[in-house]
C-alpha positions in Angstrom: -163.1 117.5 -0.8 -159.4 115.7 -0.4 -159.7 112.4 1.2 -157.4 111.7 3.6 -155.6 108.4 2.8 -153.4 108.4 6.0 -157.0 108.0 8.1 -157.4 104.7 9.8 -159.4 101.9 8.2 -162.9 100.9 9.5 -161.7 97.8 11.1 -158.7 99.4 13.1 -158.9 99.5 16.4 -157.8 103.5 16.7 -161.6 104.3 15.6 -162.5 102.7 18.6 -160.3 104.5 21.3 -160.9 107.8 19.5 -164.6 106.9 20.3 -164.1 105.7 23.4 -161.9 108.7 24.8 -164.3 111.6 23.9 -166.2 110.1 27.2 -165.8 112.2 29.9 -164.9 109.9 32.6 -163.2 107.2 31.2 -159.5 107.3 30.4 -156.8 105.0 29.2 -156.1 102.9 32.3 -160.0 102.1 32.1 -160.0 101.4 28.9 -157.0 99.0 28.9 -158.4 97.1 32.0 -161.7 96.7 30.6 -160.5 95.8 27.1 -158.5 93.0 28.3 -161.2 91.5 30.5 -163.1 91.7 27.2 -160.2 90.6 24.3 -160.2 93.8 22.4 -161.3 97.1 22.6 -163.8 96.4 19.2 -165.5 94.2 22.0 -165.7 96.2 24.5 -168.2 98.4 22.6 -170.0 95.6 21.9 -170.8 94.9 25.4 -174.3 95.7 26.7 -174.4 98.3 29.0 -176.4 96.3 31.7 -173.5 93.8 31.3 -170.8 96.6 32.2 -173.0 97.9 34.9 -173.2 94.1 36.7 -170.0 93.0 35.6 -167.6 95.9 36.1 -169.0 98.1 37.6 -169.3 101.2 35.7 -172.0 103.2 37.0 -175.9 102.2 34.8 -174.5 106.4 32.8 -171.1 105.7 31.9 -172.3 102.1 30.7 -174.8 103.6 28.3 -172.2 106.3 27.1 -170.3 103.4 26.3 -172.1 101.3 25.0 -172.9 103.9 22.4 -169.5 105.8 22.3 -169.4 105.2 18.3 -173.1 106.2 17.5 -172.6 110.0 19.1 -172.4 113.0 17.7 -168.6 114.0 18.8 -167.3 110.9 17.7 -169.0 110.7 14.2 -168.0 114.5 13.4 -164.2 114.0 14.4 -164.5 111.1 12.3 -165.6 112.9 9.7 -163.0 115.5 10.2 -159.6 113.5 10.1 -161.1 111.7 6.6 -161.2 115.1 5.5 -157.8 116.5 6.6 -155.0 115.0 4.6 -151.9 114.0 6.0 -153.5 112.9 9.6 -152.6 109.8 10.9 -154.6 108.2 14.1 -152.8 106.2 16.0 -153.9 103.9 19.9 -151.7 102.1 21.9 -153.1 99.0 19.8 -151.7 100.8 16.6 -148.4 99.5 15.9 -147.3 103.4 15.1 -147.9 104.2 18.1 -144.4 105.1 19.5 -143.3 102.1 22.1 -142.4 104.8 24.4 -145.4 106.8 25.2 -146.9 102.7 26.1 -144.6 102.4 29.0 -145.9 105.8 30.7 -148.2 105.4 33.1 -151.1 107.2 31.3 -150.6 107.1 27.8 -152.8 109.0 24.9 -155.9 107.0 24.3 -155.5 108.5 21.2 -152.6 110.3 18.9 -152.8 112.6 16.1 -149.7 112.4 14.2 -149.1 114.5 11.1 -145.7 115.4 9.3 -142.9 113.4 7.1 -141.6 111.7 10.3 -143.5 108.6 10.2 -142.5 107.4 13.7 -140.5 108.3 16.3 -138.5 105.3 16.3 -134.9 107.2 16.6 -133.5 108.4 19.4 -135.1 111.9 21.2 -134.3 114.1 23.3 -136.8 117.1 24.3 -135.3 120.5 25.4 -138.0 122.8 27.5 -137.9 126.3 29.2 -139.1 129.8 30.0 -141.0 131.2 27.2 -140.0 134.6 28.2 -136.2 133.5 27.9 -132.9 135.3 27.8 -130.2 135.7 24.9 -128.3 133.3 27.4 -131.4 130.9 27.3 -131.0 131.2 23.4 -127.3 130.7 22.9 -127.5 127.4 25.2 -130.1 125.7 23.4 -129.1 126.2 19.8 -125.2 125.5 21.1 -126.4 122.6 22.6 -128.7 121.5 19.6 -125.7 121.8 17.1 -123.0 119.7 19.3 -126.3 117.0 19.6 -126.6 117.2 15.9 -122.9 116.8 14.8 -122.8 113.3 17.5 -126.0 111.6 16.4 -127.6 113.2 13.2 -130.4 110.8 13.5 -131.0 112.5 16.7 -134.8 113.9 16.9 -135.7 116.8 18.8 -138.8 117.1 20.4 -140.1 120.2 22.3 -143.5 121.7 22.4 -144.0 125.1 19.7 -144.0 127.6 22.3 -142.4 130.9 22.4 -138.5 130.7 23.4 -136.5 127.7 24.1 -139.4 125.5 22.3 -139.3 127.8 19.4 -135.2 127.7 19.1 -134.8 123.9 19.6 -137.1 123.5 17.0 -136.2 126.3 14.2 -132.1 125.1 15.6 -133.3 121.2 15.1 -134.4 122.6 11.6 -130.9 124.2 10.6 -129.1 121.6 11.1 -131.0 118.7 9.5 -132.0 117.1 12.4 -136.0 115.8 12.5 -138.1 117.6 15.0 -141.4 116.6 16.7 -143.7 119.1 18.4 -146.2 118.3 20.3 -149.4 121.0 20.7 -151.2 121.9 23.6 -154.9 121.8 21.3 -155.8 120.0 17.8 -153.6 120.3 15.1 -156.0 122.7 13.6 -155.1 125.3 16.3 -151.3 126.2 16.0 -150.3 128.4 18.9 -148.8 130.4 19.3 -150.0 131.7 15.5 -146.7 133.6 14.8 -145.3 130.0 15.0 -147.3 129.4 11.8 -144.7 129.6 9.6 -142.6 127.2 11.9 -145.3 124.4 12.3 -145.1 123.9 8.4 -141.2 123.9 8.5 -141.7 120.9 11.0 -144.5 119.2 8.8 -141.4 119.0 6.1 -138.7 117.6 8.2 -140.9 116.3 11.4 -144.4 115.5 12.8 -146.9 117.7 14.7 -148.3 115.7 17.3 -151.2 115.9 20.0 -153.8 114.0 22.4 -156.6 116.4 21.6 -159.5 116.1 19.2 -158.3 118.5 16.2 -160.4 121.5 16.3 -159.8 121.3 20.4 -158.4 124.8 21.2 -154.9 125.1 23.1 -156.7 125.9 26.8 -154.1 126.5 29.6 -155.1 123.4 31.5 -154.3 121.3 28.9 -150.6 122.4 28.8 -149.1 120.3 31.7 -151.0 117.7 30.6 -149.2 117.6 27.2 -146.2 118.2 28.8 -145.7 114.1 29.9 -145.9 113.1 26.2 -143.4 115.8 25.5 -141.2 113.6 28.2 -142.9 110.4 27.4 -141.5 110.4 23.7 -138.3 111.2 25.0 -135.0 109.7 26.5 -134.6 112.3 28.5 -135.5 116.3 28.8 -132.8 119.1 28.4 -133.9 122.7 30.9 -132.0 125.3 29.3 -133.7 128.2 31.0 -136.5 128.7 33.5 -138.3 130.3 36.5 -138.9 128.8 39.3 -142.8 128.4 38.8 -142.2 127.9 35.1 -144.1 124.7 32.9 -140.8 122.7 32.5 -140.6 121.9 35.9 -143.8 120.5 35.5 -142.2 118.4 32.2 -139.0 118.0 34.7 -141.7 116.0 37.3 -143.0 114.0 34.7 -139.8 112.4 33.3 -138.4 111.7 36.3 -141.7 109.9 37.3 -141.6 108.0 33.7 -137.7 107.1 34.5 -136.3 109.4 32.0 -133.4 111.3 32.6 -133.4 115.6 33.3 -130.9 117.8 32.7 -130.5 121.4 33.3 -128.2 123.7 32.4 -126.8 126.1 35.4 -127.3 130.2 35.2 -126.5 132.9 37.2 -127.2 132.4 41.0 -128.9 136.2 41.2 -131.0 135.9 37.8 -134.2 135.2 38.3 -134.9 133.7 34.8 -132.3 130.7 35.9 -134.0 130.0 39.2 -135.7 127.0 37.9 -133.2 125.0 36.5 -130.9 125.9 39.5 -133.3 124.1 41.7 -133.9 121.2 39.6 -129.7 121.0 40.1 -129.6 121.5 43.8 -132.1 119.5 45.1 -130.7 116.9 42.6 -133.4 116.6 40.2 -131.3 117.3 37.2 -128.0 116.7 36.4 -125.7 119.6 35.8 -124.5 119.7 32.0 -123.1 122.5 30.5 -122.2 120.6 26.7 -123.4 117.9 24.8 -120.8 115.7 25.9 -122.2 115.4 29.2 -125.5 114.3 27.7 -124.4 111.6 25.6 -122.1 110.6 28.1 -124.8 110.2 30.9 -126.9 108.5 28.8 -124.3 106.2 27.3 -126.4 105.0 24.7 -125.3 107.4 21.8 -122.3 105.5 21.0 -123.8 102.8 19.6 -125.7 102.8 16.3 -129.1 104.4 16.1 -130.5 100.4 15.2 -128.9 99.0 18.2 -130.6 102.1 20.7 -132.3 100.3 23.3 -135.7 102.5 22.8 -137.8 99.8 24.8 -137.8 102.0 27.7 -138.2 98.6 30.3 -141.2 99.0 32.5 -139.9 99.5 36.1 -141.5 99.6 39.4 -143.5 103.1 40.0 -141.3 103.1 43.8 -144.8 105.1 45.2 -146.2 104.0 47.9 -149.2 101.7 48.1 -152.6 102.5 49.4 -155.8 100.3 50.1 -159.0 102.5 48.7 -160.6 100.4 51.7 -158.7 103.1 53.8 -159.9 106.5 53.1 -163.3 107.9 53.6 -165.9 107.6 50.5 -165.3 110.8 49.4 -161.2 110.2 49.5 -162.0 107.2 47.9 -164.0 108.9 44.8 -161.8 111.1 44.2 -158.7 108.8 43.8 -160.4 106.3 42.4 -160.8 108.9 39.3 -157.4 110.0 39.6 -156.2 106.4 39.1 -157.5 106.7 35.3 -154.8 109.3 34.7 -154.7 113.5 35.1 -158.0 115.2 35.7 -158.8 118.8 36.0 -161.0 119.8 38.9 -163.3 120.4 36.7 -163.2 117.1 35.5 -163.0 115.3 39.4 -166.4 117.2 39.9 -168.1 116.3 37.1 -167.8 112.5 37.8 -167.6 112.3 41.9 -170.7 114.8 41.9 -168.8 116.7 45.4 -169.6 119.5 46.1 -167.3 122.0 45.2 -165.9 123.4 48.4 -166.0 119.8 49.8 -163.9 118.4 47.1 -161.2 121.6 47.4 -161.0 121.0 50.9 -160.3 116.8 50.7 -158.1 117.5 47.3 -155.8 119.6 50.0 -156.0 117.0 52.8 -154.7 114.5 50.1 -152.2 116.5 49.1 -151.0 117.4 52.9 -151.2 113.6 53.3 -149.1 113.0 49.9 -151.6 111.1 47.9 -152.5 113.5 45.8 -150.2 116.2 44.1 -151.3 119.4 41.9 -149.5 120.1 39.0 -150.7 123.3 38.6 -153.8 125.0 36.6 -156.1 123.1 38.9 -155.1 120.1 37.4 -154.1 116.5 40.0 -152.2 113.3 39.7 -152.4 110.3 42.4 -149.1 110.2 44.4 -149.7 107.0 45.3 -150.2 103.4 43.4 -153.4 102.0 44.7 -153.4 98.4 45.5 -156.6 97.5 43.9 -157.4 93.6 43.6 -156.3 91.9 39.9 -159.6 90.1 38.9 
């Protein structure tokens, strides 16, 4: 069996955030809080559980999964697994490969998996997104636009998400014209999808990185497609709409960067055509910004003139502008759900398993959130707060 000589060593922190986010119900913002109060994330798991049941207030379960996160069975398996796989890097916010961007989200991976020849992504990107059922006009936009990127900043690196059309063409147009690419799955890196882009994920691995959140032999489920799409944006400067319906994923991407302060742009179609509805919108109600070169891009962005060394990729932290809550506020069941919505993105699945609501009770209070703007879906059953809560510091 090939050892992989990428994987982490024993005394990097990344081993313990990989072990630590295969809890259900604990995510990065816990982990962060908790690992400061503590002085590292290594001594976090060292804590007792009765100490993180008294102390901070985890309930006496998720102590005890904690407290044991790198003795079970998931975590010593995936372990396992990435020593086995060559070419896998592991990277955690604590990981100085872990790109500076994605840290300034406001939910970051817990964990990255990172394979490919780009080591980093430490040059400028720019992700392109749309319909996967797209148009020869969809087509002709994107690579046009790739190229004109390409012959401005050849050190430019494209970042999109493997899918079927404009994902598939800004990475195979990325490809063509030297430029690095990253893609970033939807499931493990052991599950390509779509698998007719088989052929194209090894192209990437040569001249770019697959990337993705999820444990490697985690299979590309629907819900976990919006929830890549923010690292897609995350890694980004800003995102490029070529093409899409109005109830098509990159609006969802098109929500996220705008939330994490990147720019959006979207190219204008047809008023009548249905596949152009989407980024029409994102241009009238002013959520994009009309391009229809790459001039308008670089120009907007005004960053590309200057070296790649001298690219101000330290994306500053800026205020979230959402409005403020007090959890003292709501109603105890309000108040369990967005208390678990403050860790990051949760399916409903998810919000279930660790409020313990009923079912019908927590559909009904997820929708008087979201009438009251507290709570937003971002489709496939999946919610984000809308809100910051204003939670006391020590």
């Amino acid at each position: 069996m090939t050892e992989n000589a990428l994987q982490p060593t024993d005394s990097d922190p990344a081993w313990s955030w990989l072990a630590l986010s295969l809890i259900s119900g604990i995510g990065y913002k816990k982990i962060r809080q908790l690992s400061e109060h503590l002085g590292s994330v290594q001594e976090l798991l060292k804590t007792p559980a009765e100490i993180l049941a008294s102390k901070f207030q985890l309930s006496s379960k998720l102590a005890g999964l904690v407290a044991k996160a790198t003795q079970t069975h998931s975590f010593l398996i995936e372990k396992r697994i990435i020593g086995e796989t060559p070419g896998i890097r592991l990277f955690c916010p604590d990981s100085s490969g872990y790109p500076l961007s994605l840290k300034q989200i406001s939910t970051p991976p817990s964990v990255l998996y990172w394979q490919g020849e780009l080591e980093n992504a430490e040059s400028p990107c720019l992700a392109f997104v749309g319909s996967r059922g797209c148009t020869a006009y969809g087509k002709q936009q994107t690579r046009r636009l790739v190229k004109e990127l390409a012959q401005a900043v050849p050190e430019m690196i494209i970042v999109s998400g493997l899918a079927k059309g404009i994902d598939t063409v800004a990475h195979e147009t990325a490809l063509e014209c030297g430029l690095k690419t990253i893609a970033v799955l939807a499931g493990g890196l052991q599950h390509i999808y779509p698998p007719e882009n088989k052929n194209l994920a090894a192209e990437i691995l040569k001249n770019g990185a697959l990337v993705s959140e999820f444990p490697l032999g985690v299979k590309p489920l629907a819900r976990n497609f919006p929830i890549r799409n923010r690292v897609i944006s995350g890694l980004s400067m800003g995102i490029v709409v070529t093409e899409a319906r109005k109830k098509s994923g990159a609006k969802i991407t098109a929500a996220f960067a705008l939330e994490q302060n990147r720019e959006v742009f979207a190219v204008p179609g047809r008023v009548d055509s249905s596949t152009s509805s989407g980024t029409n919108s994102l241009i009238a109600r002013q959520h994009a910004k009309l391009i229809c070169n790459a001039s308008d891009i670089l120009e907007e962005l005004s960053l590309f003139s200057t070296s790649a060394s001298q690219l101000p990729f330290n994306f500053e932290t800026t205020q979230s502008g959402l409005k403020k809550i007090d959890p003292d506020d709501l109603n105890e069941i309000q108040k369990k759900i967005i208390l678990v919505l403050n860790d990051g993105i949760e399916e409903i699945d998810a919000i279930h398993s660790q409020t313990a609501i009923e079912m019908n009770i927590l559909l009904a209070t997820l929708l008087e959130l979201e009438l009251a703007g507290k709570v937003e879906g971002i489709g496939g059953q999946i919610y984000r707060l809308a809100v910051e809560l204003d939670l006391p510091t020590n």
